[in-house]
Residue, then its C-alpha position, 0 to 999 in steps of 0.5 A: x245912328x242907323x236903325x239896324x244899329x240902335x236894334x244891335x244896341x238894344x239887343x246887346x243892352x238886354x243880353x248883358x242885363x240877364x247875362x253880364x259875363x258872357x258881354x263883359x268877359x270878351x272884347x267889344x264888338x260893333x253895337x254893344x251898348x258899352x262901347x256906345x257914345x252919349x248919344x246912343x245911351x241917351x236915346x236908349x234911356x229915353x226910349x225905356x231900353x236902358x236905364x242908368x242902373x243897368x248901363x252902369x251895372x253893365x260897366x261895373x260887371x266887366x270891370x270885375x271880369x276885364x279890370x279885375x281878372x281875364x286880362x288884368x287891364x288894372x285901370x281902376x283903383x277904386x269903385x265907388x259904392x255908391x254908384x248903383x245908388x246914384x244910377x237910381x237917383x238918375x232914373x227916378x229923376x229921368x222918370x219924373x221928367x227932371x232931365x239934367x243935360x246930356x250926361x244924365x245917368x252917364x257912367x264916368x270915371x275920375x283919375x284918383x287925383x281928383x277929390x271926391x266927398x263920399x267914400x272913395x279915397x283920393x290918393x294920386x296913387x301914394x300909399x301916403x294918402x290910402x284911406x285919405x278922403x277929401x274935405x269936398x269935391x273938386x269943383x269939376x266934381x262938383x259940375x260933373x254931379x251937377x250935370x248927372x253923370x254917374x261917377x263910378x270909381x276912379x282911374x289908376x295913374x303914374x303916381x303924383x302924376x309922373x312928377x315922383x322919379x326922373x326914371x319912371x314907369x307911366x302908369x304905376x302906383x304904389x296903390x294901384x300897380x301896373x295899368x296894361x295897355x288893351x292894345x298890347x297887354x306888354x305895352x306901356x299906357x303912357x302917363x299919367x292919365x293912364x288908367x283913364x286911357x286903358x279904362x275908356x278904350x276898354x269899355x269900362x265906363x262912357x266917359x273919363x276925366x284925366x289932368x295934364x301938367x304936360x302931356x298926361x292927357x293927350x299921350x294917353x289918349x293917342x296911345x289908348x286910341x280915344x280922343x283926348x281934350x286938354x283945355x285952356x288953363x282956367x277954362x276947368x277949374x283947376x281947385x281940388x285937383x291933387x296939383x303938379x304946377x298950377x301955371x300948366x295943370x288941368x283937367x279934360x275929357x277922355x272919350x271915345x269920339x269927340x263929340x262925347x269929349x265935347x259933352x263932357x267939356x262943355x260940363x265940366x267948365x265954369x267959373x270957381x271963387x277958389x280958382x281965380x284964374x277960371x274968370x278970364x273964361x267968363x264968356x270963352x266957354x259954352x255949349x260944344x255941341x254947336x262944335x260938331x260940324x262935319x263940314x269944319x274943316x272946309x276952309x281951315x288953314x292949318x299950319x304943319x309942325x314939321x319939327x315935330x315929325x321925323x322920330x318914327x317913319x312909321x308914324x310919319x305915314x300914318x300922319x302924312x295919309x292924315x294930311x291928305x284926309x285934311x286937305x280932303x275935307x277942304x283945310x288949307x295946309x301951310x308948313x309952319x314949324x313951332x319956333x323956340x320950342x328948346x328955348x324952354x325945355x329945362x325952365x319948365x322943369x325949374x317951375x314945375x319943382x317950384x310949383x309942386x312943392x308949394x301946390x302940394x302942401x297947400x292942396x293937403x292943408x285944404x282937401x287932406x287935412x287929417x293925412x299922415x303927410x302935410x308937405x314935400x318933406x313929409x312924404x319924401x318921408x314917408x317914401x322911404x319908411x315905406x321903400x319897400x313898397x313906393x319905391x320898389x322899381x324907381x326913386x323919388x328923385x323929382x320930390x327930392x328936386x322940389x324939396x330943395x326949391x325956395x318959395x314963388x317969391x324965388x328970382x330963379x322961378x319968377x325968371x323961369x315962368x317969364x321964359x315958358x310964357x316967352x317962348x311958348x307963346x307970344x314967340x312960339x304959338x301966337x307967333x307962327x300963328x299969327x304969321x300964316x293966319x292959322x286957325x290950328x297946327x298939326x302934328x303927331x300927338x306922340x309915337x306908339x306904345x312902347x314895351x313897360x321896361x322897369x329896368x330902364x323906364x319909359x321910353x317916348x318916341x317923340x311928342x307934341x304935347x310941350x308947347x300947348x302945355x307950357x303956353x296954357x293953350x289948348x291941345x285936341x287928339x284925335x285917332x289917326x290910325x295904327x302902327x303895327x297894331x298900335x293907336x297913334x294920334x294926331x293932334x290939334x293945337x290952337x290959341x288961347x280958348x280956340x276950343x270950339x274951333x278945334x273941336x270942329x276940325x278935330x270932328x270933321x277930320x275924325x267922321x271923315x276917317x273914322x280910325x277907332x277901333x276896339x282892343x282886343x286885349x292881344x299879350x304882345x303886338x303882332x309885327x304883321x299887323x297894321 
């Protein structure tokens, strides 16, 4: 960091410390401590200029006058009244020299579906488990306090993770209402990690936690203008995490840069006796930050999924002007479109039912016990005591789905998880990869915001997210530039437990580029904007 920068940052941490709704009520600007990475915050408090009790201070004031009120962004749900009580904690350990890692003192945020053991709820937006707290931490909670971050509330989302209507709208909850999009207050945040996106770009905490079954990292992330980290299934554990599809869900950092998204990673990973499936990481997961290479694209081969460009011309030029910045800093690049990605449209679906029905029950029989609901039924139930208010804008269709679905040892669903491995891996990525000797493929993550629509729902121009979803692999977004004004991003996608490899493509791209930009919080796009 430039010198001039770290005086900016200090000038700004100490106005904010005597004058908080002067810095909170406004859009960021260069240098505030806010919308500073780890790094910087780091320094800060290791040089006696921040403390973790101020910095979250900081954070929780312009929630109250950016979340709250002004513009009504709405990404929070719940703050945890313990937060200003653990930021002590940190700054007494930090002055005893007891210094966790790199998230020490950090402000973090949790999507409320992610269980917490203190006095915040953990509801998946449903009103049917307003009040519910869980029995324990999830585990990546659980790694989260173990590393020193600071969790400070918990994010709005698409209730049940947008797995409740076949014509939703991403980023409502019956609990918590509409989360706005800082980049056009008319816009749609995408789904379901919504309140996680709009939270982070806002400036309302350093780092956020988001899940993704398909899509519900990375499309928020693009969309919001952050970097977004979908992990390899069972590189995070997947245990306390209010569940979809455990074949596809997982947990991953929402950040501004990639190299916070890497800190936080590289915490939130580790094995769990209640996740099974977290062994096959011993040995896979590490220390991101030997990642963060700004030279890591000399060399690369990248191959080009062109069968997902070709749904927004606008878009295709922001991503065609990215491809040339690769092949600046030194990738190779190779047309190589993704085979079979239609082969496994429907069978997704199919297991996503099967799954959410049995995950959800045994989720509430473990963290929920003492719930007004203890399966599908129940809160299909509960659905329509309460209609009036869960079910004002849109139904329950995907619960009414999954309720009608037998149990794993079901034929149809052990044929259609067979049919998702076939075709999303061994003869989709493994396959195109190994053919061109790729070490990532490229695309665009997905279109820019779209206008929030009750009538007709959500509108998605198009997406990259399916095939590292149903595969397992993982998926790294990364800001590549804007449409009339709108964050879009583009992605990075690569084998099983290529993490550290993504990272460093996706670091040396966005240092070479440098695309994020602040919000401003506008009420509508101006068409004049690019």
């Amino acid at each position: 960091m430039d010198r001039r920068d770290f005086v900016k940052i200090g000038l700004a941490a100490g106005a904010a410390t005597t004058a908080a709704g002067m810095v909170q009520g406004k859009p960021l600007g260069a240098g505030s401590i806010l919308d500073a990475g780890v790094r910087e915050q780091q320094q800060m408090m290791e040089a006696g200029k921040l403390t973790s009790h101020s910095l979250t201070s900081q954070y929780l004031a312009r929630i109250k006058t950016i979340d709250k009120s002004g513009p009504r962004l709405n990404s929070i749900i719940e703050i945890n009244p313990e937060a200003l009580k653990i930021a002590l904690d940190m700054d007494r350990e930090r002055n005893l020299k007891r210094v966790r890692g790199p998230l020490h003192g950090i402000p973090v945020l949790l999507k409320d579906n992610i269980a917490t053991a203190d006095r915040m709820s953990t509801t998946a937006g449903s009103l049917a488990l307003a009040g519910v707290r869980a029995a324990r931490d999830a585990h990546v909670t659980a790694q989260l306090r173990a590393a020193g971050a600071v969790i400070i509330g918990k994010t709005n989302l698409s209730e049940w993770a947008n797995m409740r209507s076949t014509n939703s709208v991403s980023g409502w909850s019956a609990r918590g209402g509409l989360t706005l999009n800082p980049y056009s207050l008319d816009r749609n945040c995408s789904g379901s990690s919504s309140g996680s996106g709009a939270a982070i770009a806002a400036g309302l905490a350093t780092l956020a936690v988001g899940t993704e079954t398909d899509g519900s990292i990375v499309s928020p992330a693009s969309i919001c203008g952050l970097v977004g980290i979908k992990p390899t299934l069972g590189l995070v554990s997947r245990s306390g995490i209010i569940p979809i599809a455990h074949s596809q869900d997982t947990a991953g950092p929402m950040a501004r840069s990639v190299a916070d998204a890497a800190l936080m990673l590289s915490a939130m990973t580790g094995v769990d006796p209640k996740d099974p499936v977290t062994q096959e990481g011993v040995g896979k997961a590490g220390d991101y930050r030997a990642a963060l290479d700004k030279a890591g694209l000399k060399g690369a081969r990248i191959g080009v999924a062109r069968n997902f460009f070709g749904h927004h011309a606008e878009l295709d030029a922001v991503i065609e002007k990215a491809l040339l910045d690769l092949k600046a800093q030194g990738a190779v690049l190779v047309e190589a479109d993704v085979p079979n990605v239609g082969k496994y449209s429907d069978s997704e679906t199919e297991v996503l039912l099967y799954e959410f029905k049995t995950d959800l029950a045994a989720y509430l029989k473990e963290y929920a016990p003492n719930a007004p609901v203890s399966n599908m039924a129940e809160l299909i139930a509960f659905n329509e005591k309460h209609r009036q208010q869960e079910l004002p804008y849109f139904g329950q269709e995907y619960l009414l789905q999954a309720q009608a679905k037998g149990g794993l040892e079901s034929p149809a669903y052990k044929e259609a998880l067979a049919n998702n491995h076939r075709y999303s891996r061994a003869e989709g990525i493994d396959q195109v990869m190994k053919a061109h000797r790729l070490d990532a493929l490229v695309a665009p993550t997905g279109g820019p915001a779209w206008l929030t629509d009750f009538v007709n729902g959500d509108h998605y121009v198009g997406g990259f997210s399916s095939p590292a979803a149903v595969a397992g692999y993982p998926h790294i977004t990364v800001p590549a530039g804007y449409v009339h004004g709108l964050p879009v991003g583009l992605s990075f996608v690569g084998a099983a437990y290529s993490e550290a490899a993504l990272i460093r493509m996706a670091y040396s791209y966005e240092q070479a580029t440098l695309h994020r930009r602040a919000p401003q919080f506008p009420p509508s796009v101006s068409l004049a904007a690019r």
